[in-house]
C-alpha positions as CSV (number, residue, x, y, z in Angstrom):
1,X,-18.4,-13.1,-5.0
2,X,-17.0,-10.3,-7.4
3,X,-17.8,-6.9,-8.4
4,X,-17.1,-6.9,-11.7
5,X,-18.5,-3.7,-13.1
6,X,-21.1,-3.0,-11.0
7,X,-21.9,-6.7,-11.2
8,X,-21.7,-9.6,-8.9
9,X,-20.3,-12.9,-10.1
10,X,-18.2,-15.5,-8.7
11,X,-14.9,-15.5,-9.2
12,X,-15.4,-19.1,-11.8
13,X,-18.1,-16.0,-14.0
14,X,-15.3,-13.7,-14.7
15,X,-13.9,-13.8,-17.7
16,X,-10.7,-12.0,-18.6
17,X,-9.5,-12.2,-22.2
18,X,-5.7,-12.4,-23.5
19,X,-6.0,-9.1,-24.7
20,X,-6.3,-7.6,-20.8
21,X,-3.9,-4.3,-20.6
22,X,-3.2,-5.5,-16.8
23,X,-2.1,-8.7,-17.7
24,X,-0.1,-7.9,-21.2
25,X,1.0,-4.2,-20.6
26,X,0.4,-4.1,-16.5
27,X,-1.7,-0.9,-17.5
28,X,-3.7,-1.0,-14.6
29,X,-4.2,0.0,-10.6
30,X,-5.4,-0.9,-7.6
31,X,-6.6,0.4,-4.2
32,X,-6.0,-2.2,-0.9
33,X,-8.8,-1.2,1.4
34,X,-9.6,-2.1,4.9
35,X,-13.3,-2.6,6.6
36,X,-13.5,-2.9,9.7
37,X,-16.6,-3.7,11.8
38,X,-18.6,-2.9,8.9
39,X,-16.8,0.3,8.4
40,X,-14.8,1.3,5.5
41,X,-11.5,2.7,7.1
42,X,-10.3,5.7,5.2
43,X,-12.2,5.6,2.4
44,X,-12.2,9.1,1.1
45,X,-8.2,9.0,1.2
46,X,-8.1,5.9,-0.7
47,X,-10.8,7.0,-3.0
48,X,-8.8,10.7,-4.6
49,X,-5.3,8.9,-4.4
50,X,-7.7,6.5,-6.5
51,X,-8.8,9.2,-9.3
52,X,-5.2,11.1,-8.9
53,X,-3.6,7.9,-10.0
54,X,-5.9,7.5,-13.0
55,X,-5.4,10.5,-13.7
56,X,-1.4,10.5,-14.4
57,X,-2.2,7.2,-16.0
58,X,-4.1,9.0,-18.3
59,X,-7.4,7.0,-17.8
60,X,-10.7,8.3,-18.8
61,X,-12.9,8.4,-15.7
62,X,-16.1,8.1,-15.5
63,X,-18.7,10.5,-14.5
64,X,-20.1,7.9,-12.1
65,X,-16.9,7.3,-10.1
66,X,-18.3,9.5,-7.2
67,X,-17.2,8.6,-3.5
68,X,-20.6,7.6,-3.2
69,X,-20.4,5.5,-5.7
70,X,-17.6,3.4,-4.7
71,X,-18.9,3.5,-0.9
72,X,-22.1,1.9,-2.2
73,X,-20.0,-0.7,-4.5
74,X,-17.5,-1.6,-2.1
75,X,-20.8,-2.7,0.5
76,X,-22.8,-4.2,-2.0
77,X,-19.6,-6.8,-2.6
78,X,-19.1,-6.8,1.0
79,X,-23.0,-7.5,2.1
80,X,-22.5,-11.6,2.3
81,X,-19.6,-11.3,4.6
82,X,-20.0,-12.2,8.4
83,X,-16.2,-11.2,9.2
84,X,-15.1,-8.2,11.3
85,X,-11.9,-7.6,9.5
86,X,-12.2,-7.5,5.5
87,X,-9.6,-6.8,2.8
88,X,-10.9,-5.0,-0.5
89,X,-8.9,-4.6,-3.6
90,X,-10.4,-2.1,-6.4
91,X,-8.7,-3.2,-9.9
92,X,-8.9,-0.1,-12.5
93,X,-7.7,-1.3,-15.7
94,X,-8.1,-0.1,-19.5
95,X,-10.2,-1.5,-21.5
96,X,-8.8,-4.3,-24.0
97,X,-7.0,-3.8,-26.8
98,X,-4.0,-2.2,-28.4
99,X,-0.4,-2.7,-28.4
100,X,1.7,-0.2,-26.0
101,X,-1.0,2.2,-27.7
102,X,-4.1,1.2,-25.9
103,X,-7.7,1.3,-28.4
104,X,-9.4,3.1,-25.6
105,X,-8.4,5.3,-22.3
106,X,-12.1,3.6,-21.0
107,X,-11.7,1.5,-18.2
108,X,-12.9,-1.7,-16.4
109,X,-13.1,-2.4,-12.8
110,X,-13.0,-5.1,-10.4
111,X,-13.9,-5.2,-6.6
112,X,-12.2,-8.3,-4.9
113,X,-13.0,-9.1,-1.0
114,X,-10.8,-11.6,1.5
115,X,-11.4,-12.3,4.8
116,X,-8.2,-11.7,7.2
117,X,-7.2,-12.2,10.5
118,X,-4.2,-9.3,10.4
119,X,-1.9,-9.3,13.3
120,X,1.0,-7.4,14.3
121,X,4.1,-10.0,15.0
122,X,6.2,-9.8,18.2
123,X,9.7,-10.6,16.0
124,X,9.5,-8.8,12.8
125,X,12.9,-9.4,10.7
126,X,13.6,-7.6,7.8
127,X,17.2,-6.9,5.8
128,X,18.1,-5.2,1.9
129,X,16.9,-6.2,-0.9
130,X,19.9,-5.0,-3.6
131,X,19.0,-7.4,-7.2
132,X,17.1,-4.3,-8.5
133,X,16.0,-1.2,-7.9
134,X,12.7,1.0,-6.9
135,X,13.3,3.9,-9.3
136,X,13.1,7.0,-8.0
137,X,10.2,9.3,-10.1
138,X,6.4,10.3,-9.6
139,X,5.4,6.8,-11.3
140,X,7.1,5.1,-8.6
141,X,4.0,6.7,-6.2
142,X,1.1,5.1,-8.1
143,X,-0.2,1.6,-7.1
144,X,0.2,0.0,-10.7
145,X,-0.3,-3.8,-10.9
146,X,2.8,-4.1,-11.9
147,X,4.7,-4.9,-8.5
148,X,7.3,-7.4,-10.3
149,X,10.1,-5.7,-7.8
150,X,7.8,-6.1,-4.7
151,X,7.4,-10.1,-5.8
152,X,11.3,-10.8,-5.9
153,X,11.8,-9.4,-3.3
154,X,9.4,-11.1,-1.3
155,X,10.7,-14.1,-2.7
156,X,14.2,-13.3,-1.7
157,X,12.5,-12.5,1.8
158,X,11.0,-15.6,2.0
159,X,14.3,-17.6,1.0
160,X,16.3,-16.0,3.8
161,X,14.0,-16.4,6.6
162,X,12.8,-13.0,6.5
163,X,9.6,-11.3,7.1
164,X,10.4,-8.5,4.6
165,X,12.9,-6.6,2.6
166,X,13.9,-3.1,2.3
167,X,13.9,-1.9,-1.1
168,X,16.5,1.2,-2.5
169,X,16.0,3.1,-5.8
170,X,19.2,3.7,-7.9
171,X,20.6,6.3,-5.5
172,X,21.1,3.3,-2.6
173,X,18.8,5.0,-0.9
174,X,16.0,3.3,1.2
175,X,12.3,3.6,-0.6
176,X,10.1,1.5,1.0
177,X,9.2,-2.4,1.9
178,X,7.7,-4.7,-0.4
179,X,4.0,-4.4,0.8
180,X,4.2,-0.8,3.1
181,X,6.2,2.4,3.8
182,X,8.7,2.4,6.0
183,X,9.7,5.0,9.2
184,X,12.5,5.1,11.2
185,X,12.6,6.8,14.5
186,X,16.1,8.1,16.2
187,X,16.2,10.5,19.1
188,X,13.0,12.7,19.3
189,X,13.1,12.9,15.1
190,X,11.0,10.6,13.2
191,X,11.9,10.5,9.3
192,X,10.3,8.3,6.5
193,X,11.2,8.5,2.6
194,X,10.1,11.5,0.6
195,X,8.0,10.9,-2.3
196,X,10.6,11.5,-4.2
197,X,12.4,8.8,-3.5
198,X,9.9,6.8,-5.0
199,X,7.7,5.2,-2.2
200,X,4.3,4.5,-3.0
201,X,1.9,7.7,-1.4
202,X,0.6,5.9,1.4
203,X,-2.5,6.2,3.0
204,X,-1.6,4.9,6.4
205,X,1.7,6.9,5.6
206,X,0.2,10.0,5.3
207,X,-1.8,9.3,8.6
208,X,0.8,8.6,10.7
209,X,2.6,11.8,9.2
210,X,-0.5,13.6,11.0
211,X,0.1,12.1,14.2
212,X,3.3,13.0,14.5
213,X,3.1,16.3,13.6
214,X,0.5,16.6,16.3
215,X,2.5,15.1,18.5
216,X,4.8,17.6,21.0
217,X,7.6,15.4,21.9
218,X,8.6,14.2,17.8
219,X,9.2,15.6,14.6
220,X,8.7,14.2,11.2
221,X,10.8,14.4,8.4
222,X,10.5,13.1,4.3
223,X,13.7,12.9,3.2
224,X,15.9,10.6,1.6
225,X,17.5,7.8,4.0
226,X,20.6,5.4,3.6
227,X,20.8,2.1,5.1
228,X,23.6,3.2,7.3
229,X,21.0,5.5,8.8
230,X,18.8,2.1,8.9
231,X,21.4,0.5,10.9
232,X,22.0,3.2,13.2
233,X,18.4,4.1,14.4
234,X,17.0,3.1,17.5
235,X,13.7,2.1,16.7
236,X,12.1,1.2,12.3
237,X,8.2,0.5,11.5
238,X,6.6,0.1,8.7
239,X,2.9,1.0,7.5
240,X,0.2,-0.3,5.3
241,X,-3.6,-0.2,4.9
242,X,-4.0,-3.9,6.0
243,X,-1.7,-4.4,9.1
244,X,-1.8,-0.6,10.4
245,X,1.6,-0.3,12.2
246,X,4.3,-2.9,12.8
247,X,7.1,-2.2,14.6
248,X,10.4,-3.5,13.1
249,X,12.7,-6.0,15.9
250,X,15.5,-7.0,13.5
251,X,17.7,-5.7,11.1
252,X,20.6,-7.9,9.9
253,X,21.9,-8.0,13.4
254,X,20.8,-5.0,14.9
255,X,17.7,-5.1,17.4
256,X,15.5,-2.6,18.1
257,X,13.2,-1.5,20.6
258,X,9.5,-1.0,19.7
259,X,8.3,1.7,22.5
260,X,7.5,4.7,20.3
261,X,6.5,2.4,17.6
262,X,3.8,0.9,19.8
263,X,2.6,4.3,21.2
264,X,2.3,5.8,17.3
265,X,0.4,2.0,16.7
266,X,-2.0,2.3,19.7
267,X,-2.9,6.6,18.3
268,X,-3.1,4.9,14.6
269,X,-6.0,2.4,16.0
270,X,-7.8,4.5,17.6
271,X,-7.7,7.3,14.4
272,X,-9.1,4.3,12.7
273,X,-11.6,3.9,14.8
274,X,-12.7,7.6,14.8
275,X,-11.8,8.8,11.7
């Protein structure tokens, strides 16, 4: 089953029409979210990165999109599941119709559920991906569903035997991976891309962040970062809402140790957990 609008169908109901901004214009967004155990991990993080995103993108939002609201929508979709481990997608999208000049800033919505068995991988490869580029630029933040640079590059990933790619924006600099953010620890200095670079805002980003900068033996920094720093660094992780932490082995031909990564893994379970 489906939330579509505050409905639940099955996913043979819904009934999208050609005229769908996501699918013409890719004038929509989306939230990943994980439950765990029944709880919603994160949720008021997910859900004001949610209304700051429709917000830049100009969408009208409505009076009912509370937290409460989308606390109570999110377990109404999620009732008929059994599983421990869930992944939930919130699609925001305008309303149909228009050219680039949309008939409406109104919007639709659509709550997806999977079951998943996420686990962290004991050899994790991962190399550049250089066909295009991530621009840098405050879009660059926002979860829109159009991710055509995160699919080739996947694909690319996929081709060469890799378990993911490292994207750049038009500086060569290093942005992000195709589905996370990614960190790269060397010495007793941890740094990850700024936002300026044009990584998406991460919500398991910006938690890890926190337990670094509450930690007494590292320090964090958001700057930019070049491959050759990449190469160089003794250990890389990356970070997403699904998979948590997961500590990077391989780079081109470069191996890495995964100590600190594990220990920053182990503190971002346990804030899950608790938080």
């Amino acid at each position: 089953m489906i939330n579509y609008n505050g409905s639940l169908i099955s996913e043979e109901e819904l009934q999208l029409t050609n005229q769908n901004r996501a699918f013409k214009y890719g004038d929509g967004i989306f939230e990943t979210i994980k439950v765990q155990n029944g709880k919603i991990v994160f949720l008021e993080d997910h859900y004001f990165r949610l209304m700051a995103s429709m917000r830049m993108l100009r969408m009208k939002i409505p009076m009912k999109f509370t937290l409460e609201f989308f606390e109570e929508e999110i377990k109404k979709t999620t009732a008929a599941f059994n599983s421990n481990l869930l992944r939930i997608r919130i699609n925001v999208y305008r309303k149909d119709g228009g050219l680039y000049t949309p008939l409406t800033n109104e919007v639709d919505y659509i709550i997806e559920v999977k079951e998943i068995t996420p686990n962290i991988k004991e050899i994790y490869k991962l190399d550049l991906y250089k066909d295009f580029y991530n621009y840098s630029g405050l879009l660059s933040t926002v979860k829109t569903t159009n991710r055509m640079l995160n699919t080739l590059a996947a694909i690319y990933a996929e081709e060469n035997d890799l378990n993911n790619c490292v994207l750049l924006n038009e500086r060569k600099g290093v942005v992000e991976v195709t589905n996370g953010n990614i960190f790269i620890v060397k010495g007793n200095t941890i740094k990850t891309p700024a936002l300026t670079e044009g990584c998406i805002k991460g919500i398991t980003r910006k938690k890890v962040i926190e337990i670094i900068e509450k930690h007494p033996d590292f320090t964090i920094e958001e700057t930019s970062i070049s491959p050759f720093e990449l190469q160089k660094s003794d250990e890389v992780f990356i970070t997403n809402a699904i998979v948590g932490l997961q500590p990077v082995t391989n780079y081109r031909k470069k191996e890495f140790k995964t100590e600190i990564s594990e220990k920053i893994g182990k503190s971002l379970s346990l804030m899950t957990i608790t938080a």
